[in-house]
N, C-alpha and C positions, 0 to 999 in steps of 0.2 A: 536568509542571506541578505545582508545591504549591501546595495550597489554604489559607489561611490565613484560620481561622474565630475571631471573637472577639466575645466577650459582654462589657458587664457589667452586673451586675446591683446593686443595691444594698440596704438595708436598714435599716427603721426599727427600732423600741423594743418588736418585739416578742416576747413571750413564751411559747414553746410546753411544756406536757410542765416546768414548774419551768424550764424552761433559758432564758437570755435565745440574741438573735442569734448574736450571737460565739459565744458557746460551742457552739450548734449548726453552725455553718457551719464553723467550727476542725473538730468533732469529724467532720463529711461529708469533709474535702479530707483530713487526717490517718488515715482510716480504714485498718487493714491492710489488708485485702481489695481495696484499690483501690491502694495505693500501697506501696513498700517502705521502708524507714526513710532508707536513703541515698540517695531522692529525694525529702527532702524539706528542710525548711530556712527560717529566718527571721534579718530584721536588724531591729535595734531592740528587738527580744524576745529574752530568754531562755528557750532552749528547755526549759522543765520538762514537768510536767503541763497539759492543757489548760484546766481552771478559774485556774491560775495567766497563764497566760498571755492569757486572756479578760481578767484581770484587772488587767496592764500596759496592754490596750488604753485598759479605763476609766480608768485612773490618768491618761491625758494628756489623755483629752478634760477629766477632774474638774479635771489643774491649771491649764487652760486658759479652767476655768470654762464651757464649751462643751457643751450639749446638742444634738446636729444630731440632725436628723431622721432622717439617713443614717448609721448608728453605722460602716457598713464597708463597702467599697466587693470586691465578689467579681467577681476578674478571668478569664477562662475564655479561653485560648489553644491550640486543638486543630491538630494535625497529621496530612497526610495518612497513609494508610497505609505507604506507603514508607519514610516520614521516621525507620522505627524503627532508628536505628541504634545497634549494641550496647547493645541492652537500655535504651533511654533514656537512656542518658549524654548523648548530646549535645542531648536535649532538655533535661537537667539542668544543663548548662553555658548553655544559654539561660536558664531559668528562674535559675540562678544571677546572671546579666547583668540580666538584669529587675531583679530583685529588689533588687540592689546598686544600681541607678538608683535605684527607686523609696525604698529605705531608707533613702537622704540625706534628704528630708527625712521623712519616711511610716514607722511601724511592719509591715512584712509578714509572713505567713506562705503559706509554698509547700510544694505538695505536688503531682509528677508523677506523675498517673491513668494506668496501666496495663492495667485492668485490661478494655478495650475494644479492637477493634482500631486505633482512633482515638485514639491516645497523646494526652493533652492535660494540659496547668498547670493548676492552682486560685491563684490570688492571692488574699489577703486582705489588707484593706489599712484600715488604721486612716484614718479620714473626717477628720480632725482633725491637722496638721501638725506632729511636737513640738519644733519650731524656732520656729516662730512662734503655733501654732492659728491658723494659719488653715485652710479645710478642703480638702478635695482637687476637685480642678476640671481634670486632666487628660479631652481628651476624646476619641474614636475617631481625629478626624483629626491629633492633636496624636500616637498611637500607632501609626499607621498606616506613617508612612515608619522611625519607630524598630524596628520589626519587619522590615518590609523590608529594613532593615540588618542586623539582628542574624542573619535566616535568612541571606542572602548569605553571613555571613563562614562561618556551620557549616555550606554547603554546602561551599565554596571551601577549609575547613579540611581537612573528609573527602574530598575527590577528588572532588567530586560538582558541577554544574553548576546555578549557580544560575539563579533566575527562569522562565521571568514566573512570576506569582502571580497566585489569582485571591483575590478578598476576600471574606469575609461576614461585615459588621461589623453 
């Protein structure tokens, strides 16, 4: 049975140690120690240094004119023990899938965490739309059967048998 655990948390304007949100949460999900380079990965962002890219985030909510309360929305999608197959690639291929939804309209950054027995994604996810500002308003049940799907197919890909799922949203 996969268990499919997901958080999200979100964040306002503040500032710890000189560093605002973003750049602290960028630097957590991006960290060596937890993740390797080529599981990681962003749309809507160019992938530089991470003060630069912190600072793509601010650019859309500024052109946008948009101060939200919630600067970025950190999405946490863990996997069971099992589910490590070949070193994370195929949770990287998910993360990939996500990612490419969410970065139609949304700036993301991903990074697949390793470094536990409990393989799991970091999302980061600019709060502010740069198609329209409007903000992000996706909610657990609106990502619930999207997951569903997307585990199903990287079961059914690798020879592996999907479902049931248990939740912990």
């Amino acid at each position: 049975m996969a268990i499919l655990k997901y958080s999200c948390n979100t964040y306002g304007d503040e500032t710890k140690n000189g560093k605002d949100v973003i750049t602290r949460v960028l630097e957590y999900i991006l960290d060596c120690n937890k993740t390797r380079p080529e599981l990681t990965g962003c749309v809507g962002v160019v992938r530089t240094c991470i003060p630069y890219m912190s600072n793509q985030f601010r650019a859309i909510q500024k052109l946008y004119k948009r101060n939200p309360d919630e600067k970025i929305v950190h999405l946490i999608v863990s996997f069971p023990e099992l589910f490590d197959i070949c070193e994370g690639v195929v949770i990287k291929e998910i993360a990939d899938k996500t990612a490419n939804t969410i970065g139609k309209e949304f700036q993301v950054v991903y990074a697949v965490h390793t470094d536990k027995i409990e393989k799991h994604i970091h999302f980061v996810i600019n709060s502010v739309n740069f198609l329209n500002g409007k903000e992000y308003s996706k909610t657990v049940s609106n990502l619930k059967q999207y997951y569903i799907d997307i585990f199903n197919m990287a079961y059914i890909k690798h020879g592996m048998h999907p479902g049931p799922f248990m939740y912990s949203l």
